[in-house]
VOGUSE-13192 format. One line per field, with one value per residue (C-alpha): residue in three letters; x, y negated, z negated. Coordinates in steps of 0.25 Angstrom, whole numbers, plus 5000, padded with zeros to 4 digits. Example, Ala and Ser with C-alpha at 12.3 -4.5 7.8 and 13.67 -1.06 7.14 Angstrom:
<pts>
aa	c(ALA; SER)
east	c(5049; 5055)
north	c(5018; 5004)
up	c(4969; 4971)
</pts>
This chain:
<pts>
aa	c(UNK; UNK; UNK; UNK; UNK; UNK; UNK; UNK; UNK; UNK; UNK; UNK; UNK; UNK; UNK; UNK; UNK; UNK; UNK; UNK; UNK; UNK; UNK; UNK; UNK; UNK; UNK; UNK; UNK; UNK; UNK; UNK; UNK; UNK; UNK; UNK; UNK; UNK; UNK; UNK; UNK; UNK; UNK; UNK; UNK; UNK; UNK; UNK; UNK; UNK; UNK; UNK; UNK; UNK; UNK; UNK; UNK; UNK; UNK; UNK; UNK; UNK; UNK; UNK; UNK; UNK; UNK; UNK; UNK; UNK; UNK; UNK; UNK; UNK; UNK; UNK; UNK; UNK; UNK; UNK; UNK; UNK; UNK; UNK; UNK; UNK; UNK; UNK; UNK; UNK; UNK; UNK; UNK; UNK; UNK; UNK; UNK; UNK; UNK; UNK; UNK; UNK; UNK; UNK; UNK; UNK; UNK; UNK; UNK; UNK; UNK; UNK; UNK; UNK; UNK; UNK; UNK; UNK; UNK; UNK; UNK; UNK; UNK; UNK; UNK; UNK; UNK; UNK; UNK; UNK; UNK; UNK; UNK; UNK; UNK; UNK; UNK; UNK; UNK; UNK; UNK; UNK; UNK; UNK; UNK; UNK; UNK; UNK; UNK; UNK; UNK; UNK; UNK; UNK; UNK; UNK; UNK; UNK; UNK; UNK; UNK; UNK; UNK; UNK; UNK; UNK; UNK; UNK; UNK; UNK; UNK; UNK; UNK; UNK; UNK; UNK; UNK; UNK; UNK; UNK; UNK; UNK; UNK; UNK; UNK; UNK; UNK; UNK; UNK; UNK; UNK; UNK; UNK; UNK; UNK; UNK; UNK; UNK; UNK; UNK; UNK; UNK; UNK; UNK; UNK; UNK; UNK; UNK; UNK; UNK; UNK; UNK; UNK; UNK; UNK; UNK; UNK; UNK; UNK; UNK; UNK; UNK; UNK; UNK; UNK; UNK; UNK; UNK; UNK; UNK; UNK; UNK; UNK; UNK; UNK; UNK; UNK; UNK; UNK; UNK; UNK; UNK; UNK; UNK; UNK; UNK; UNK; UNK; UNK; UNK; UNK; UNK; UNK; UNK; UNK; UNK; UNK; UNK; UNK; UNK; UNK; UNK; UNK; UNK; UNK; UNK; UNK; UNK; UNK; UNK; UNK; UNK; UNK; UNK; UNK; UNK; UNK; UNK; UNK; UNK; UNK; UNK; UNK; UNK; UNK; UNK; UNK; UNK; UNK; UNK; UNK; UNK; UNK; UNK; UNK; UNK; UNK; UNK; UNK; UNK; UNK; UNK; UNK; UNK; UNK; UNK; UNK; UNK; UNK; UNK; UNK; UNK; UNK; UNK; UNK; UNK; UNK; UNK; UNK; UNK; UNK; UNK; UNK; UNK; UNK; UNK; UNK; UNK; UNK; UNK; UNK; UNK; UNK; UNK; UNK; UNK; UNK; UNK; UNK; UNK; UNK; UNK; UNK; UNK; UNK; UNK; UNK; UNK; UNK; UNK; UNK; UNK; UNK; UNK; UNK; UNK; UNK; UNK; UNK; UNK; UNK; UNK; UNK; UNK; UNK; UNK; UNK; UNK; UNK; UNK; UNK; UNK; UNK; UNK; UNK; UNK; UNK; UNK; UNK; UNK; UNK)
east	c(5260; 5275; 5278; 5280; 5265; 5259; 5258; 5243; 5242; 5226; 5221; 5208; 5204; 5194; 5190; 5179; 5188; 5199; 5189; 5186; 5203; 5205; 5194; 5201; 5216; 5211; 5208; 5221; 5229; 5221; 5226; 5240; 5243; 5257; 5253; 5254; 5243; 5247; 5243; 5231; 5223; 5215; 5212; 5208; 5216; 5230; 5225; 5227; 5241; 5240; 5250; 5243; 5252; 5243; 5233; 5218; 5211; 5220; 5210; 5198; 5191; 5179; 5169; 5175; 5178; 5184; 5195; 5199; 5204; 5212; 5216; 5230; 5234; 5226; 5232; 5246; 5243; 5237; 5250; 5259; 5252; 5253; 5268; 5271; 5262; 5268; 5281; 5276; 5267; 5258; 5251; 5239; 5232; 5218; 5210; 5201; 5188; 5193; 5190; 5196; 5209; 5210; 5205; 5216; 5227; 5224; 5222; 5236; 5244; 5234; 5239; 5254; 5251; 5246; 5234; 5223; 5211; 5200; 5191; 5177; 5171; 5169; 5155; 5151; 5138; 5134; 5142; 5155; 5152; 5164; 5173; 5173; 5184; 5194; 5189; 5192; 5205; 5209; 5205; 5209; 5198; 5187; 5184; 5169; 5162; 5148; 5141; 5137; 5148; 5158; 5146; 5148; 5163; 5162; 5153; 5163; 5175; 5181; 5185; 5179; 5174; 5163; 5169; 5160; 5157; 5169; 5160; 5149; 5159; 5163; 5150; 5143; 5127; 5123; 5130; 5129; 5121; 5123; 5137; 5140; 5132; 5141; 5154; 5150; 5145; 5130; 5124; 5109; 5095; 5097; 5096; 5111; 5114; 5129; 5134; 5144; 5147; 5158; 5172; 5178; 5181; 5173; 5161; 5162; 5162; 5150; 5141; 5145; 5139; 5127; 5128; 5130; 5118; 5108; 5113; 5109; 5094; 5093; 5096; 5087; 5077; 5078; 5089; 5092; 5099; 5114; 5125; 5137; 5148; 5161; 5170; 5184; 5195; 5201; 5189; 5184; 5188; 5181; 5167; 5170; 5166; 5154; 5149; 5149; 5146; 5134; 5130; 5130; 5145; 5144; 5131; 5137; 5146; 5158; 5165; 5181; 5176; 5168; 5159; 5154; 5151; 5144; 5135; 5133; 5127; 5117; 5104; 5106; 5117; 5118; 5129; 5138; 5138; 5147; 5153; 5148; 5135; 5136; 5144; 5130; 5122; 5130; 5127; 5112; 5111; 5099; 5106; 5108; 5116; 5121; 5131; 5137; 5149; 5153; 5143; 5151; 5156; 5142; 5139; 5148; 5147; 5131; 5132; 5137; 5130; 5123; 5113; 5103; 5111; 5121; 5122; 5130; 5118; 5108; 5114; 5116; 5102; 5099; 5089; 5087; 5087; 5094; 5093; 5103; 5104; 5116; 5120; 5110; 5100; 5110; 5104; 5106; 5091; 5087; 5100; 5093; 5080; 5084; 5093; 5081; 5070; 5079; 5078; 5061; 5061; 5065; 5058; 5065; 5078; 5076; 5074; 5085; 5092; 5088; 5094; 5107; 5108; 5105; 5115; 5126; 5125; 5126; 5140; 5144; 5156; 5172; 5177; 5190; 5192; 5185; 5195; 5207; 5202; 5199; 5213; 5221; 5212; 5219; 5235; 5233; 5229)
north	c(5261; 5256; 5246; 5234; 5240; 5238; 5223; 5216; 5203; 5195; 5183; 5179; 5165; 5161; 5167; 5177; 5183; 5183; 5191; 5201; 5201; 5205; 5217; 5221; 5221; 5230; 5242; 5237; 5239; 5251; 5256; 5252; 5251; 5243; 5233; 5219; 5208; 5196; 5182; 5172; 5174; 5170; 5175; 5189; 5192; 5185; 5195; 5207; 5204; 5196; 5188; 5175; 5166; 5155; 5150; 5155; 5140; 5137; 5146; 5143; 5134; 5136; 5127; 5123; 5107; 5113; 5123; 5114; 5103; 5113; 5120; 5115; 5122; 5136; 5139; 5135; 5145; 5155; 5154; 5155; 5166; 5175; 5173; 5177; 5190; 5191; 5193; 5203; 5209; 5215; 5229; 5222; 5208; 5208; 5194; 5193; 5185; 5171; 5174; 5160; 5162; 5177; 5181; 5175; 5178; 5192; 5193; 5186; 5197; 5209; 5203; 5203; 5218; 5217; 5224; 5215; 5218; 5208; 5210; 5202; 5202; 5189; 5187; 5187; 5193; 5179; 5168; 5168; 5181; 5176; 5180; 5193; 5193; 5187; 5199; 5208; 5202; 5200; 5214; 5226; 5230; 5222; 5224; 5222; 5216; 5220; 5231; 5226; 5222; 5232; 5237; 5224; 5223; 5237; 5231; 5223; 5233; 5228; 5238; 5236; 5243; 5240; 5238; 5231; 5218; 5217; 5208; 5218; 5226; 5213; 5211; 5220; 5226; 5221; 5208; 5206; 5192; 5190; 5193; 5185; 5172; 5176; 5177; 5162; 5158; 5156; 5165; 5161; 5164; 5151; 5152; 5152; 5145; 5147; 5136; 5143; 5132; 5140; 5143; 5134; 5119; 5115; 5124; 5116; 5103; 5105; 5116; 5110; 5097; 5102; 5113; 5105; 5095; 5107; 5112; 5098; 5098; 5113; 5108; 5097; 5109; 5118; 5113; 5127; 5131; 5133; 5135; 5140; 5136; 5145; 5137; 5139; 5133; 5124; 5118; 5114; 5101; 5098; 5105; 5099; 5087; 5090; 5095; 5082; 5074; 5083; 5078; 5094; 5093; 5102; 5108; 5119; 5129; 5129; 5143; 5144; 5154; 5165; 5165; 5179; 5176; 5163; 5173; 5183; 5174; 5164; 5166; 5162; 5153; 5142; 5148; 5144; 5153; 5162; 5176; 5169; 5172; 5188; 5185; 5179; 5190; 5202; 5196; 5198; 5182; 5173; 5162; 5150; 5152; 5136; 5130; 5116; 5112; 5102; 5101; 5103; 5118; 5121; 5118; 5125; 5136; 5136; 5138; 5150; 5157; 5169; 5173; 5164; 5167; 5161; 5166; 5181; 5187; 5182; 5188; 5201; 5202; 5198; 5186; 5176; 5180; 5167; 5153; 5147; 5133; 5128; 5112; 5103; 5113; 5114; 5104; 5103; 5101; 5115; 5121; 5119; 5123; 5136; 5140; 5138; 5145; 5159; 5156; 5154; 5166; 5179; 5189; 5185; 5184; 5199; 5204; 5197; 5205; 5216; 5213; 5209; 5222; 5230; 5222; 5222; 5239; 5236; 5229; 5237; 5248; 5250; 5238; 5239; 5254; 5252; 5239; 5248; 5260; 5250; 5244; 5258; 5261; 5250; 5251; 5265; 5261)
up	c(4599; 4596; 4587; 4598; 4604; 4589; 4591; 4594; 4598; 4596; 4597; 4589; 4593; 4582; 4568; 4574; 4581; 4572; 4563; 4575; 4576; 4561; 4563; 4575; 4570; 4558; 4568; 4575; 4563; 4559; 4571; 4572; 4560; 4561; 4573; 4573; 4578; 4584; 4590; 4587; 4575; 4560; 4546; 4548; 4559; 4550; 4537; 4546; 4548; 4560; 4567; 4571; 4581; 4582; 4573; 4577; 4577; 4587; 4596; 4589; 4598; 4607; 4617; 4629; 4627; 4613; 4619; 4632; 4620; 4613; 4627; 4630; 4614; 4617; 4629; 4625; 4612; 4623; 4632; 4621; 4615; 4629; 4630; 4616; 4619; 4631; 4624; 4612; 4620; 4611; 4613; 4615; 4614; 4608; 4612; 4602; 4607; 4611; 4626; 4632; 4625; 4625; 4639; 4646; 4638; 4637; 4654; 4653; 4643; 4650; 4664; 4658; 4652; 4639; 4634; 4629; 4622; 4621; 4608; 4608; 4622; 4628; 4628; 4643; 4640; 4634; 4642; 4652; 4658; 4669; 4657; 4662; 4673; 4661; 4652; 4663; 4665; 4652; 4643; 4643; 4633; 4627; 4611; 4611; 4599; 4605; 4610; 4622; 4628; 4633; 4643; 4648; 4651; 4656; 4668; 4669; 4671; 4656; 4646; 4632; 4619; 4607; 4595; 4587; 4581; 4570; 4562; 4560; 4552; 4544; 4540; 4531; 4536; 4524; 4518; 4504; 4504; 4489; 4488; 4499; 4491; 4479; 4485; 4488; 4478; 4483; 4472; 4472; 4481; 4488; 4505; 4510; 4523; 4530; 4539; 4550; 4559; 4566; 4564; 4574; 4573; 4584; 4581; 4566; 4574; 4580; 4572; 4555; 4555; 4561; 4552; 4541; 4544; 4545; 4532; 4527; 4533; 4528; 4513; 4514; 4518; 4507; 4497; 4490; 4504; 4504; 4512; 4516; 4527; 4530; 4534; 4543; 4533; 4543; 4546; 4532; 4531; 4544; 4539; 4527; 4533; 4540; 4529; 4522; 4534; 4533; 4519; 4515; 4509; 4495; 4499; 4510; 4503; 4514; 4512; 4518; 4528; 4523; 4533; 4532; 4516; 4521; 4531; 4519; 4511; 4518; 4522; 4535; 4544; 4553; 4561; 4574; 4585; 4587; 4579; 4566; 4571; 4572; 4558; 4555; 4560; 4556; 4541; 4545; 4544; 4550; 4558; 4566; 4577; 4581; 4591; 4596; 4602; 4613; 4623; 4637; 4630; 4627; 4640; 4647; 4637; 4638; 4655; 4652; 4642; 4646; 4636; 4629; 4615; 4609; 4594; 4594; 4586; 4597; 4608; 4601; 4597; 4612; 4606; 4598; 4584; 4577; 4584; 4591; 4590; 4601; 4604; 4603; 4597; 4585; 4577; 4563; 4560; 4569; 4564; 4549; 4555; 4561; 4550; 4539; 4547; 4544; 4528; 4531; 4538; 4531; 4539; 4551; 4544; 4542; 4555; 4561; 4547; 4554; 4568; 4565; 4555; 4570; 4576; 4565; 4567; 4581; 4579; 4569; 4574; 4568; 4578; 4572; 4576; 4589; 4592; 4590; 4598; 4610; 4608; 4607; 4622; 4627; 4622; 4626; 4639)
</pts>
């Protein structure tokens, strides 16, 4: 590979997949040792050396009544983006999860020539089977996250590979529950709750304050309880105030990020759905799996989901081993209810130890290596 060839563009849309980004540029640069990574990314992706053109939040945003009001700017930031990679053309383009931005512009630069890989596969098996076609047109290969899957894009007449769950090799089979508390300064016996009310703006808008108010009726319930809440550093000041609204400002720890200490730690989490929640489960914690956001999304969202899970855990374990509690069900009375009956219940706690240890093995493989084999497959064609 020549020295114009060694150049990479990616584009992580939101801090899971910047964290599923930076695993992947490690086996990149493993790899090719002098390349360079370019286009749309955050924190780990930036400490490896990446080139990030835009900042990432300008992406981060999810529900559909959400993204059509911050359309007009993503899509000027998607078309400026395809001209200047049109220009550089890079050896390849990685879309890293973010389906409605990346699919498109990678079926525009594969249409133009360019090799696109894209890594996390869309998840057509639990909603928006129709994505196929756009998958089809759009990837050369897929990087798959889960076993399942490349069987299912096979069907389909889409190249793909198993590479693992990057996360499974983040987190440790065992973690260390006590130095966790001690990194944080939560030495003591006393049950830990973490708060993860999601990494987006619009997830905080409508998960923290409920949050927040189940924390309260949880406290009033058994006053030695504490808790924990990693928060995104642009958005403290937002959860800052939610907290007090909440009447529990000074009694929630809020951690600048450090959400993986926060899971380390606690007993058990009332937790947002999404990646957060394997996070969750790969730390071998009892959760709550929780969701609100505007109601005409969810609706149009709900139409379309294919399985009777929501909560990443649940549909890898194929039932319901936590409880979901979505919309209107997302009370912060039954939010406190379910999250206490996991600290009455140790028994059960143990077993559901015992299931997400199977399913941690199950994820468990050296993605960054895998990722660069795939990759090497198709720049050689």
């Amino acid at each position: 590979m020549s020295d114009t060839q060694r150049q990479f563009s990616l584009v992580a849309g939101e801090p899971s997949g910047d964290l599923l980004a930076g695993l992947l540029l490690d086996g990149l640069q493993a790899r090719w040792p002098e390349m360079k990574a370019v286009g749309i990314g955050g924190p780990q992706m930036l400490a490896r050396g990446f080139e990030s053109w835009w900042p990432q939040e300008k992406l981060a945003v999810r529900g559909y009544i959400e993204v059509l009001r911050h359309y007009a700017e993503i899509a000027g930031i998607r078309r400026q983006l395809k001209a200047r990679l049109l220009r550089e053309w890079p050896a390849l383009f990685i879309g890293v999860d973010a389906p409605d931005f990346n699919l498109d512009l990678e079926s525009d630069l594969r249409g133009r020539g360019i090799k696109t890989v894209h890594f996390v596969c869309p998840s057509i098996w639990a909603w928006r089977a129709d994505r196929i076609d756009k998958i089809r047109a759009a990837a050369d290969h897929v990087l798959c996250i889960f076993p399942f899957e490349p069987a299912l894009l096979a069907e389909q007449g889409v190249a793909a590979s198993y590479v693992g769950h990057p996360l499974a090799n983040v987190i440790p089979m065992a973690p260390d529950r006590d130095a966790a508390r001690a990194r944080l300064g939560l030495d003591g016996d006393a049950p830990i709750i973490a708060l993860l009310p999601g990494s987006r703006r619009s997830e905080v808008r409508y998960l923290a304050a409920r949050f927040f108010q189940a924390a309260a009726l949880m406290a009033g319930q058994q006053p030695g309880i504490r808790f924990v809440a990693p928060v995104i550093p642009s958005l403290r000041a937002e959860v800052e105030q939610l907290l007090k609204a909440s009447g529990m400002d000074g009694r929630v720890l809020l951690l600048d990020g450090q959400s993986h200490a926060a899971l380390a730690a606690c007993d058990a989490t009332l937790i947002a759905s999404g990646t957060a929640t394997l996070e969750a489960a790969l730390f071998k914690r009892p959760m709550v799996i929780a969701y609100n956001m505007n109601r005409v999304s969810w609706h149009l969202m709900h139409r379309q989901q294919l399985q009777p899970w929501v909560g990443l855990p649940n549909i890898l374990c194929r039932d319901f081993v936590v409880p979901e509690l979505l919309q209107e069900a997302a009370s912060p009375e039954a939010l406190a209810d379910a999250t206490l009956a996991w600290l009455a219940q140790p028994e059960k706690v143990q077993a559901l130890q015992q299931r997400f240890t199977a399913l941690h093995a199950e994820l468990l493989r050296d993605t960054p290596t895998l990722c660069a084999d795939a990759i090497q497959k198709v720049l050689e064609g």
